[in-house]
N, C-alpha and C positions, 0 to 999 in steps of 0.2 A: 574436445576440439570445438572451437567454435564454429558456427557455419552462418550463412546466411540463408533467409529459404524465400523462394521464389513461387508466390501460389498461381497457379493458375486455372482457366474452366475448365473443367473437361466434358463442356458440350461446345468446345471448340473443335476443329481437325489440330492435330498434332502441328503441322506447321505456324497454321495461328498460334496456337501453345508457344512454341518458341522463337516468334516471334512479339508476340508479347510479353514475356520473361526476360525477352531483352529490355525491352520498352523501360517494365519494371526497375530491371537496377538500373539502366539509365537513368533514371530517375532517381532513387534513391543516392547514388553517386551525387545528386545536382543538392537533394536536399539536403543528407546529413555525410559532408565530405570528410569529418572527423573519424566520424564514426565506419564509413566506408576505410579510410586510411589503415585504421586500426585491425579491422577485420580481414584486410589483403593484407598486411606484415603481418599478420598473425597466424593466418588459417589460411584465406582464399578457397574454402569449397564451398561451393553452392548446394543446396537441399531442391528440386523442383519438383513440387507437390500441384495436387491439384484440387478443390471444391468443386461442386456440382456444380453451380452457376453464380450468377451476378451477386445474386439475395443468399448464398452464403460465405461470397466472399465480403460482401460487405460487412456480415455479421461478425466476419474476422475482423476486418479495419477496424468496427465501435470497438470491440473487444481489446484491440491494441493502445485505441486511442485512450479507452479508460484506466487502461493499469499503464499506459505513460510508456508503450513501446515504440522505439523509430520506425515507421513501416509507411506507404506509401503508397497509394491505389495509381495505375493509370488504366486514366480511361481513352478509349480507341475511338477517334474520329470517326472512321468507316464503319460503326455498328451503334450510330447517335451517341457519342459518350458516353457507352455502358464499360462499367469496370470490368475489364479482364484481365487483370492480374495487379496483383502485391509482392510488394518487397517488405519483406519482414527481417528488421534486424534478429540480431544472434539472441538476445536478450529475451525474444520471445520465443524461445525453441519449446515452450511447456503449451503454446498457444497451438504449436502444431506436427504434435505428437500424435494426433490420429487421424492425420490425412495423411494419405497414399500418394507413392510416387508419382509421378505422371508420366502417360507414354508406353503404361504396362497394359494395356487394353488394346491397346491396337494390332 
């Protein structure tokens, strides 16, 4: 099944969290609408995972951007444009096979 995954920090509060995972596939949805299309007639489940912070989510983004995956930082006005959250197409599901769910800590 395909999914999309939604990363986000988890030295956020949970409601940040999913507030920004919105952000995220808004985003996503703006940038690659094909490939959004595809994934809602197909699948439509979402993965939301989470990274330590900023400096490993970004480490995710290069990682994407190098092997050529559709994925998507936004960054939050309200915390000086620090990245809190990615959207990561289906295609990179091997990128984020050993992040953990988010929202299981609290």
């Amino acid at each position: 099944m395909k999914r999309l995954y939604l990363v986000v920090r988890s030295d956020l509060s949970p409601g940040q969290q999913a507030v920004q995972a919105c952000h995220a596939l808004r985003e996503f949805v703006e940038h690659y609408p094909d490939t959004d299309r595809k994934w809602f007639d197909e699948s439509n489940t979402l993965v939301l995972l989470e990274a330590s912070d900023e400096k490993a989510l970004l480490k995710l983004l290069k990682k994407a951007v190098r092997r050529r995956i559709s994925c998507v930082e936004f960054r939050e006005p309200d915390f000086d444009n620090a990245v809190t959250a990615l959207a990561i197409a289906p295609s990179g599901h091997h990128l984020c096979k050993r992040l953990q769910l988010a929202l299981q800590h609290r």
